[in-house]
Structure formats: structure tokens, C-alpha cells
C-alpha positions in Angstrom: 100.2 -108.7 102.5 100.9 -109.9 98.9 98.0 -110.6 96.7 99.0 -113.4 93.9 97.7 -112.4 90.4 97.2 -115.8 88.3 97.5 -114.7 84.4 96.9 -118.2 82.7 94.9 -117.5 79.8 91.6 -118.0 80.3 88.0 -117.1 79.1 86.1 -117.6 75.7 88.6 -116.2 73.6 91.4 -119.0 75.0 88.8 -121.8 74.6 88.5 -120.3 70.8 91.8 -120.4 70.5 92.3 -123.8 71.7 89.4 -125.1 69.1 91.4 -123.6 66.4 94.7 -124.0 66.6 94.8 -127.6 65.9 92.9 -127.4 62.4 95.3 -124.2 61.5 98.8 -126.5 62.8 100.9 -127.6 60.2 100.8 -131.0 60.4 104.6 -131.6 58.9 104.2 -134.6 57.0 107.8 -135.5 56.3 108.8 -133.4 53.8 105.4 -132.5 52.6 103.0 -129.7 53.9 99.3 -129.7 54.2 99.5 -126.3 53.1 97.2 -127.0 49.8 94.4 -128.4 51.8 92.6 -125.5 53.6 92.4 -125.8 56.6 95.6 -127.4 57.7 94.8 -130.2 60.3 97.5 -131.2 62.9 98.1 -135.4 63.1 95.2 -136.6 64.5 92.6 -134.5 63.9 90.5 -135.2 61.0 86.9 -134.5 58.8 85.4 -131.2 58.9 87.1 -128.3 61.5 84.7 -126.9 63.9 82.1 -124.0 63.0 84.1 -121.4 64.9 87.2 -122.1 62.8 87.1 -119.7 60.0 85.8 -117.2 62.5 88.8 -117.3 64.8 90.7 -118.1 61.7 89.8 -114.5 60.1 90.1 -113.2 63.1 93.6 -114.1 63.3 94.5 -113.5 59.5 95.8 -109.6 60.0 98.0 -110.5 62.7 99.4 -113.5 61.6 100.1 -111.4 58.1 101.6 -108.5 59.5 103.8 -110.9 61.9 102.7 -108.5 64.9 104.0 -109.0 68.3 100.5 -110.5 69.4 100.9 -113.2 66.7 104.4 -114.4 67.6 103.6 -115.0 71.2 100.5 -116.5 70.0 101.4 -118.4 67.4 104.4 -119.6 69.6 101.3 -120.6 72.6 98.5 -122.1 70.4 100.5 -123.2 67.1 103.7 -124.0 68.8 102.9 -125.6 71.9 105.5 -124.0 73.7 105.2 -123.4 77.1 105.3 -119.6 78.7 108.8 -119.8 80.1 110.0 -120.8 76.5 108.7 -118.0 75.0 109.6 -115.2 77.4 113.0 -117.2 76.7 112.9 -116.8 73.2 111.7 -112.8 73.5 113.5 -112.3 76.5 110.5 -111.0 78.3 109.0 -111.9 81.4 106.7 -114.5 81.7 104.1 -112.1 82.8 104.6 -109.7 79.8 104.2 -113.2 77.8 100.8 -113.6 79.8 99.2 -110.5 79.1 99.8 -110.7 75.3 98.2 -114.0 75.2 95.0 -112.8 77.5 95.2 -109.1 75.5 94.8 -111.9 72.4 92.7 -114.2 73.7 90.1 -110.9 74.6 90.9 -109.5 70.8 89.4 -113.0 69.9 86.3 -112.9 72.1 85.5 -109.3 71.1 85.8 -109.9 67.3 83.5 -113.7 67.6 81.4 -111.7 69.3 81.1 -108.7 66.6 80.8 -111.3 64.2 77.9 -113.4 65.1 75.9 -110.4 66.9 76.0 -108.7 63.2 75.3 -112.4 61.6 72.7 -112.6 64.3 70.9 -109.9 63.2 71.1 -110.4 59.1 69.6 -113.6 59.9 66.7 -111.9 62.1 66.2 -109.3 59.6 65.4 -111.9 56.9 63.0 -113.7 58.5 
């Protein structure tokens, strides 16, 4: 008997993900980039970016910096739209190695939101 493992991302970490990738697109303007204006905001999307941006966003900094393995399949997912098979393509991986980056990613996410506001939690508690 063959059990089925389904490995689309899923969990809080994706859904951060999906909340920040659009505010942290480039939103290729013609020739011009959005670069200056912080955050940069895909077409379509405008005003103020959601308050678990700049968590997910600092979250995300190291990797995207060092140009880690995590952040090119990631960046590829969330930033590039591309679809699993594309990537695993492009790496010439499997899909499922492509897969457990992005939930190994999505669950770096979740952990470090998580760190974040628990400690922010509790220097607001202590104040009071």
C-alpha cells in the first residue's frame, strides 16, 4: 500500500510569506525600479504594507543577502511566481527537494514571527 505525501507549502509561515512577497516584488516599471521607495510594492498593490511586513521582511534579509539556497527557491516561489516544476527545472532538482526548501522556509518564517512577537510581547507586558 502506497501512502501519498502532499508537500504544498502550507502553514503560517506560507501565509506570511504570501502577505509579503507582494509589497517586497519589484514592480518593474519600464525602465524604472521602485527600488528607492521602501518597501517595493508589486502593480496593484498600494498604501501602507501589512504589519507583518517588516517582520517577515527581516526575517528574510540574511538569506536573501547571503543568496543562500533557501532564498533562491524562495525567492523564485513567492517573488517569482514560478511554479515548482520551473524551479526544480531551473536547479535541476526534484520537485520534492523544491518542496521541502520552501516548507523548511516557510517553518524558518513561523519560528522567527513567532520569536519576534513573543519577546515584543513581553517588553510590552513588562512596561505596563
Amino acid at each position: 500500500m502506497a501512502i501519498d505525501i502532499v508537500l504544498e507549502p502550507q502553514g503560517m509561515g506560507h501565509e506570511l510569506l504570501l502577505e509579503w512577497a507582494p509589497w517586497a516584488r519589484d514592480d518593474k516599471d519600464g525602465e524604472r525600479h521602485s527600488w528607492s521607495i521602501k518597501p517595493r510594492v508589486d502593480p496593484g498593490y498600494h498604501g501602507d504594507p501589512p504589519d507583518n511586513f517588516w517582520i517577515v521582511d527581516k526575517v528574510v534579509a540574511p538569506q536573501r543577502r547571503d543568496k543562500t539556497v533557501f532564498w533562491r527557491v524562495t525567492s523564485a516561489y513567492y517573488l517569482g511566481e514560478r511554479a515548482v516544476w520551473e524551479i526544480a527545472q531551473a536547479l535541476d532538482w526534484s520537485e520534492n527537494r523544491v518542496l521541502i526548501n520552501l516548507n523548511h522556509f516557510a517553518a524558518l518564517v513561523e519560528r522567527e514571527w513567532r520569536d519576534y512577537t513573543d519577546a515584543r510581547r513581553v517588553l510590552i507586558t513588562r512596561a505596563r
